[in-house]
C-alpha positions in Angstrom: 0.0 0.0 0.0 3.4 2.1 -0.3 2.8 3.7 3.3 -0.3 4.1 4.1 -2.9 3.4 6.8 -5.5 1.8 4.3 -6.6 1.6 1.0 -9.1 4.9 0.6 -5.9 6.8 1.9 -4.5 5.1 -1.2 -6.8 6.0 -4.0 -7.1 9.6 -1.9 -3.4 9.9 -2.7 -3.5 8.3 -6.0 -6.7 11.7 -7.1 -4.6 14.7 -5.2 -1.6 13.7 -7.4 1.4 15.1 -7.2 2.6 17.7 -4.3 1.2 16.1 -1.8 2.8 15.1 1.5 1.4 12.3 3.2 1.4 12.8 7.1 4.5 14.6 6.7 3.8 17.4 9.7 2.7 17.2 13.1 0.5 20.2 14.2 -0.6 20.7 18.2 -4.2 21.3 19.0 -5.6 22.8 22.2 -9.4 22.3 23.0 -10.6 24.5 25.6 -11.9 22.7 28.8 -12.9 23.9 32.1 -11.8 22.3 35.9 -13.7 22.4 38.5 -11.4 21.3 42.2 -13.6 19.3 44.3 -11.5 21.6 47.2 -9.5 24.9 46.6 -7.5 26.9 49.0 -7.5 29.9 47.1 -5.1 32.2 49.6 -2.6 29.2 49.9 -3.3 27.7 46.3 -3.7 24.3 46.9 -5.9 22.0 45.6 -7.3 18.9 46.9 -9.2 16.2 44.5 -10.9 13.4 46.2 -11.3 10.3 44.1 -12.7 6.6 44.0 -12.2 5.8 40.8 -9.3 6.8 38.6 -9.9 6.4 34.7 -7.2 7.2 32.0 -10.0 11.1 31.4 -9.0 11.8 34.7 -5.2 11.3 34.8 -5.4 12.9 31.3 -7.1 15.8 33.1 -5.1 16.0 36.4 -2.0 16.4 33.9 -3.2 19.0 31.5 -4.5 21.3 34.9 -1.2 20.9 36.7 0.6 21.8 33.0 -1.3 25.4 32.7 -1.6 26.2 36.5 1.9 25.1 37.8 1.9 27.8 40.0 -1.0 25.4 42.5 -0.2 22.7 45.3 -2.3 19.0 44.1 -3.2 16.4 46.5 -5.1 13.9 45.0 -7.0 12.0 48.3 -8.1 8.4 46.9 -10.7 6.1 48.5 -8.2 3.8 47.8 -4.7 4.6 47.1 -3.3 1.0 46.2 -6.1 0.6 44.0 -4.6 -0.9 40.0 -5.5 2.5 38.0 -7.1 0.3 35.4 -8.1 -3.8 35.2 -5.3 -5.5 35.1 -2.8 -3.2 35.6 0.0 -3.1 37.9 0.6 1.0 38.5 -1.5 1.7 41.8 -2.9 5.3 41.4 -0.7 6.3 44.1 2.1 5.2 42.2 0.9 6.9 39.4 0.0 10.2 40.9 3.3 10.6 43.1 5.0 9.6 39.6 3.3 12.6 37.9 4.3 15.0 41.1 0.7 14.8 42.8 0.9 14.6 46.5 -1.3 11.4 47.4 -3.0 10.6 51.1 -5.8 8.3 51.8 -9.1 9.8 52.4 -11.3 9.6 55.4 -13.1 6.7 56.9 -16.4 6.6 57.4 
């Protein structure tokens, strides 16, 4: 298929003819999103996150944040901190989150 993903890319290729690049660039999007911290310290600027579950949205999420507002404290507090951040998995989200600079604790009790 001389490089490419499938065969309509192909015959795609094969009607532009010549001067064509084929996924020759790389070009960064942003899409606008909006956070809202379960608990904010505004005067100290810390931010607390409590979480039971942990899916892959959320770590995207707790990353892009901390990335545009560097300038806050994180502490994610998890139901369960040993929990596997996924089925199967062997990254607790502890381990994750103190991987990624978050501080981690273990939420209250009942």
């Amino acid at each position: 298929m001389s490089g490419y993903r499938n065969s309509y890319e192909k015959r795609c290729a094969r009607d532009l003819g010549a001067g064509w690049d084929y996924e020759a660039v790389r070009l960064p999007y942003v899409i606008e999103h909006y956070y809202v911290p379960d608990f904010i310290d505004r005067a100290n600027k810390r931010i607390v996150e409590a979480k039971g579950r942990f899916p892959a949205s959320d770590r995207k999420k707790m990353l892009a944040v901390k990335a545009t507002h560097p300038d806050y404290s994180y502490e994610i507090w998890f139901t369960n901190p040993d929990a596997p951040i996924n089925k199967g998995s062997k990254t607790t989200c502890r381990a994750w989150a103190e991987k990624h600079g978050f501080i981690t604790k273990t939420g209250p009790r009942k």
